[in-house]
Every structure is written in structure tokens, then in C-alpha cells.
C-alpha positions in Angstrom: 0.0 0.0 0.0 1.7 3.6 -0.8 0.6 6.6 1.0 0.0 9.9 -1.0 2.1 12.9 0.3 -0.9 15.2 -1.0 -4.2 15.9 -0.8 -6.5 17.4 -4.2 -8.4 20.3 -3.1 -11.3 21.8 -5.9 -12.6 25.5 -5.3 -14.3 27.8 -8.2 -11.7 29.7 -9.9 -13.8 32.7 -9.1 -12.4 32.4 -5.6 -8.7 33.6 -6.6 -5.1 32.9 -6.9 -5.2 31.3 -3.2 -6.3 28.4 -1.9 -9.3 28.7 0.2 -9.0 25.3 2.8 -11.9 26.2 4.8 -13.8 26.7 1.1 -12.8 24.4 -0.9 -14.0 21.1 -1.3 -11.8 18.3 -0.6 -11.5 15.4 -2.7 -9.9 11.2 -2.0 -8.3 11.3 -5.2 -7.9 13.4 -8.6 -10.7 11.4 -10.4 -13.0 12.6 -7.6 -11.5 16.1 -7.6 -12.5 16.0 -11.7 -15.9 14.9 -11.0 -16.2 17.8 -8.0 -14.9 20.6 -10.5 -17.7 19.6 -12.7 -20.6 20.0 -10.1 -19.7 23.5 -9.5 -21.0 25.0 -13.0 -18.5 27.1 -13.1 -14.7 27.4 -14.1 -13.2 25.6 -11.0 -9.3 24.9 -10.5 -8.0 21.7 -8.5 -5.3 22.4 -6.1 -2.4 19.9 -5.5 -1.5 19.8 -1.9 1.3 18.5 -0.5 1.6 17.6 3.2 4.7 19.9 3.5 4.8 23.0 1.4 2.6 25.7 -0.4 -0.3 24.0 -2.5 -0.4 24.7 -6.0 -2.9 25.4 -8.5 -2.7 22.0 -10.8 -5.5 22.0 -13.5 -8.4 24.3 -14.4 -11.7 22.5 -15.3 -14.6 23.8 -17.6 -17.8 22.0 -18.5 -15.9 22.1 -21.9 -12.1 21.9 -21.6 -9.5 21.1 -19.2 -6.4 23.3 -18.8 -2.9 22.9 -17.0 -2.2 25.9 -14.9 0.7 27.9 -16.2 2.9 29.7 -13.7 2.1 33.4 -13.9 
């Protein structure tokens, strides 16, 4: 059995360049973070979050199209 060193967080793009933890929604896995980022109806961006360190915006999802996020 491995153990994950992050977590997959899913918030609305809307919300900002920041990770909101007490506004996000938290998801096991990144198949469940896709299927969050869909329910929102909105751009929504999936945060990887590792146990030590800064989380990072990983991938922006659209009802239409999924992006990577691209360092600013």
C-alpha cells in the first residue's frame, strides 16, 4: 500500500489565486477532484497539496475543456 504525500483540493476559480481550505472542497483522489470541478457549474481549479509545502494550483476545469495551470 503507498501513501499519497498530497491531498487534491477543488474551489471555483472565481475564488482567486489562493487556496481557500476552509472553502474548498476536498476530494480522496484526482478522479474525484475532476468529478467535483464539474458539479460547481463554473470554471473551477484543483489544487495539489502537499503535506509539506505551499499548494499549487494543478489544473483548471470547464464543463468544456480542461487546462494545466501555467505559472504566472
Amino acid at each position: 500500500m503507498t501513501t499519497s504525500t498530497f491531498d487534491y483540493a477543488v474551489q471555483p476559480t472565481s475564488f482567486g489565486r489562493k487556496l481557500d481550505q476552509w472553502g474548498c472542497l476536498w476530494a480522496k483522489d484526482i478522479d474525484h477532484a475532476y468529478d467535483l470541478a464539474m458539479t460547481f457549474g463554473e470554471k473551477a481549479t484543483i489544487w495539489k497539496c502537499p503535506h509539506a509545502g505551499e499548494p499549487m494550483a494543478w489544473v483548471t476545469v470547464d464543463q468544456e475543456s480542461i487546462s494545466p495551470v501555467l505559472p504566472a
